[in-house]
C-alpha positions in Angstrom: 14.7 2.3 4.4 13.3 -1.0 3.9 13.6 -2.3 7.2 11.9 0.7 8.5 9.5 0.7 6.7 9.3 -3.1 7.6 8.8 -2.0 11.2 6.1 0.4 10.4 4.2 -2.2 8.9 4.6 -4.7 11.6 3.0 -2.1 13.9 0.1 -1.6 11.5 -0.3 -5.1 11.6 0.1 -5.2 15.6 -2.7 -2.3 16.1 -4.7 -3.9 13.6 -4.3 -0.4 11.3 -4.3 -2.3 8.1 -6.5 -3.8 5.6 -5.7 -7.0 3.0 -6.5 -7.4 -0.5 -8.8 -5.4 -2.8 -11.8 -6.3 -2.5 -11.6 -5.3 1.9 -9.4 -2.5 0.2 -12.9 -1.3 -1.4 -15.1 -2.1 1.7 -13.1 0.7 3.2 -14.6 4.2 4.5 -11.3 5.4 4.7 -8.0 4.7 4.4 -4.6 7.2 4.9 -2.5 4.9 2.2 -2.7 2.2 -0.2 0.2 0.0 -1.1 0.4 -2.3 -3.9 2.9 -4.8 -5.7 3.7 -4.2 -9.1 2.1 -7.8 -10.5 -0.8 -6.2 -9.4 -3.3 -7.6 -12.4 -5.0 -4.8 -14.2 -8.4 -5.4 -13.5 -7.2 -5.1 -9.7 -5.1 -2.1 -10.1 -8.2 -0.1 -11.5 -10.1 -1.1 -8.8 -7.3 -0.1 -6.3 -7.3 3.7 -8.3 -10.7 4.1 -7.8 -10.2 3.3 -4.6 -7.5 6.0 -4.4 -9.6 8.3 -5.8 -12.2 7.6 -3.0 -10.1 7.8 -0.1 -8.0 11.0 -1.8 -5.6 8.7 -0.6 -1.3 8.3 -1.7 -0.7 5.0 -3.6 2.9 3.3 -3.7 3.3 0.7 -6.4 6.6 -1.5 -4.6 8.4 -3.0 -6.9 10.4 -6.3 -6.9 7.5 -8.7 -4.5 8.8 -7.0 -1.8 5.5 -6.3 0.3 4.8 -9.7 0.3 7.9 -10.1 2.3 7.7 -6.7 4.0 4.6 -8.1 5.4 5.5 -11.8 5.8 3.1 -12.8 3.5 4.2 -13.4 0.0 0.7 -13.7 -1.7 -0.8 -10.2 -0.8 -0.4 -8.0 -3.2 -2.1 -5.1 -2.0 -2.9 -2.8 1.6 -4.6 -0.5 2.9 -3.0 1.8 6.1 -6.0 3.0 8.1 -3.8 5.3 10.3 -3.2 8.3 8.9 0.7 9.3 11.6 1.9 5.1 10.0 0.9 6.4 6.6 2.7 9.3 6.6 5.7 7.7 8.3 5.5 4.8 5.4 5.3 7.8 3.1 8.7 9.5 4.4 11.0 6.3 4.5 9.8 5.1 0.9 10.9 8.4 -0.1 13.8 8.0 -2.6 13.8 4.3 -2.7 14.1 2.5 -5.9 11.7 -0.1 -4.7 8.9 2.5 -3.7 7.1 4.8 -6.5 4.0 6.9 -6.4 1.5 6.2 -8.8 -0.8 9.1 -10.0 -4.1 8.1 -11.5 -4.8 6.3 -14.1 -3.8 2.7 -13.3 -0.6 2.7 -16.2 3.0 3.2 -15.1 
């Protein structure tokens, strides 16, 4: 699961489908998925809901700093995926993963 979804990031990254950090999170028109790390700080994870709430948008909290490796770049802790057919594939492999949850509004686990 994790490698896969690995690979689906690396070709977000490749077609230049993906956004870094909050605040270019929340210059976004649009975006198909937002992934954050679990450190998250607070402040930044109610910016990211809003920012959920904006795009109507899934948001996977991923546990254990794992997208900082996913994405070979240990100090982001948050992404937008512009492309809505990545998203959804994202969206599939996470499913059932113990490092992947879906978090509903509200900012709190």
């Amino acid at each position: 699961m994790i490698r896969k979804i690995g690979a689906y990031l690396g070709f977000c990254i490749r077609s230049g489908k993906i956004v870094y950090g909050v605040d270019e999170i929340e210059k976004q028109k649009k975006a198909a998925l937002i992934l954050i790390d679990e450190e998250l700080g607070e402040s930044s994870k109610k910016s990211v809901v809003k920012a959920k709430e904006k795009f109507a948008a899934p948001l996977l909290v991923v546990t254990g700093g794992v997208l900082g490796e996913l994405l070979h770049k240990p100090a982001v802790k948050a992404v937008a995926i512009k492309e809505k057919n990545l998203a959804s594939a994202i969206l599939s492999a996470a499913e059932g993963s113990d490092k992947f949850k879906s978090m509903s509004s509200g900012g709190n686990d």
